[in-house]
C-alpha positions, 0 to 999 in steps of 0.5 A: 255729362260735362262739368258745365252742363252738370254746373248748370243743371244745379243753377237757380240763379242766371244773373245777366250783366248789362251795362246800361244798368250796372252803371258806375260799378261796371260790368267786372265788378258786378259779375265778380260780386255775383259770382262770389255770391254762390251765382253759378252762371253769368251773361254779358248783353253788350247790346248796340257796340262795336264787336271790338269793344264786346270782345274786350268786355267779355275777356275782362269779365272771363278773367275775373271769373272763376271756374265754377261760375259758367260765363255766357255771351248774349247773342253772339256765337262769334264772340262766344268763341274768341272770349273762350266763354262757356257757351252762347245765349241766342233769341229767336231771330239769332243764329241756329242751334245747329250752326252755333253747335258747330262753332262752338263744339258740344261741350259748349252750353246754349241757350235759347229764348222762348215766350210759347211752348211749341217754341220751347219743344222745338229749342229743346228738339234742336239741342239746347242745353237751357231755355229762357222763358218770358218775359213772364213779368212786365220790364222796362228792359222788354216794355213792349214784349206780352207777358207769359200766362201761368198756364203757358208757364206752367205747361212749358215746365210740365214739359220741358227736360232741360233747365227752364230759367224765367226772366222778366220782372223778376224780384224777391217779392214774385219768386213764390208765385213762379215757384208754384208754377214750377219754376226752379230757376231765375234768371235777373237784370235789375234784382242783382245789377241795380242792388246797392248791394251786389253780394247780398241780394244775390245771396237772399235771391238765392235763400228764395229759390231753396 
């Protein structure tokens, strides 16, 4: 197994940089302080720019990044490869696990969203390393998207092998719950980017998740 994959199988906390919401901060800053928080895998979602402008953000925030914190690009596997990122997030309707896994070679890590089981069992057939599961909370970041049922949740962690991460909604006051169902890992926007305190409320998440 490779060092990322054994970084993100120990992950409990997936912490997505957006820069819609890190506002005056930035997007540097906001992963930097996540990373030295003890978060071990990072995301930029650049969504609705220029490819020009996404690769100059995610080569800024590989810079700041150290070694044990996995970095992540949303969306773009073409990105992925000339940022030298860890590997690639993709939704349903982005490329196949196949052809990511051919650009990016098998040490890479990828992710896939999912909102059902069947959906789950098929990303973790295809290959997938991690499955994003959700929203399984209502968000303005998805306000249209169905919400996940405890029962779907906890099936999904019945019966998925690889790291499952919830996102949605997602805060200290919800993690317990989620815990019941199964889930092990979070993955956050607003919890992490939106805190007047990055460093703190990374690490009182992460006191949560134990």
């Amino acid at each position: 197994m490779s060092w990322k994959k054994i970084l993100l199988k120990r992950s409990r906390l997936y912490v997505i940089v957006d820069r819609q919401l890190c506002g005056k901060r930035g997007l540097e800053e906001a992963a930097f302080l996540a990373g030295k928080a003890g978060v071990k895998i990072i995301q930029l979602r650049f969504k609705h720019s220029t490819k020009k402008l996404f690769l100059e953000q995610a080569l800024k925030i590989r810079k700041v990044l150290g070694k044990k914190t996995l970095f992540i690009i949303n969306d773009s596997v073409e990105i992925a490869k000339e940022s030298r990122s860890d590997g690639v997030h993709l939704g349903q309707k982005d490329s196949d696990i196949a052809s990511a896994r051919k650009i990016l070679g098998y040490g890479s890590i990828i992710g896939k969203s999912c909102k059902t089981l069947k959906q789950a069992l098929e990303a973790q057939k295809q290959g997938v390393d991690y499955i994003g599961v959700g929203p399984v909370f209502k968000t303005p970041a998805k306000p249209y998207g169905k919400t996940i049922n405890k029962n779907t949740l906890s099936e999904i962690c019945r019966k998925i092998k690889i790291p499952v991460f919830a996102i949605g909604g997602i805060g200290l006051n919800n993690i317990k719950g989620l815990k019941r169902c199964g889930i092990k890992r979070i993955a956050v926007i607003r919890a992490v980017c939106n805190a007047a305190n990055i460093n703190k409320a990374a690490k009182d998440i992460l006191k949560k998740l134990l």
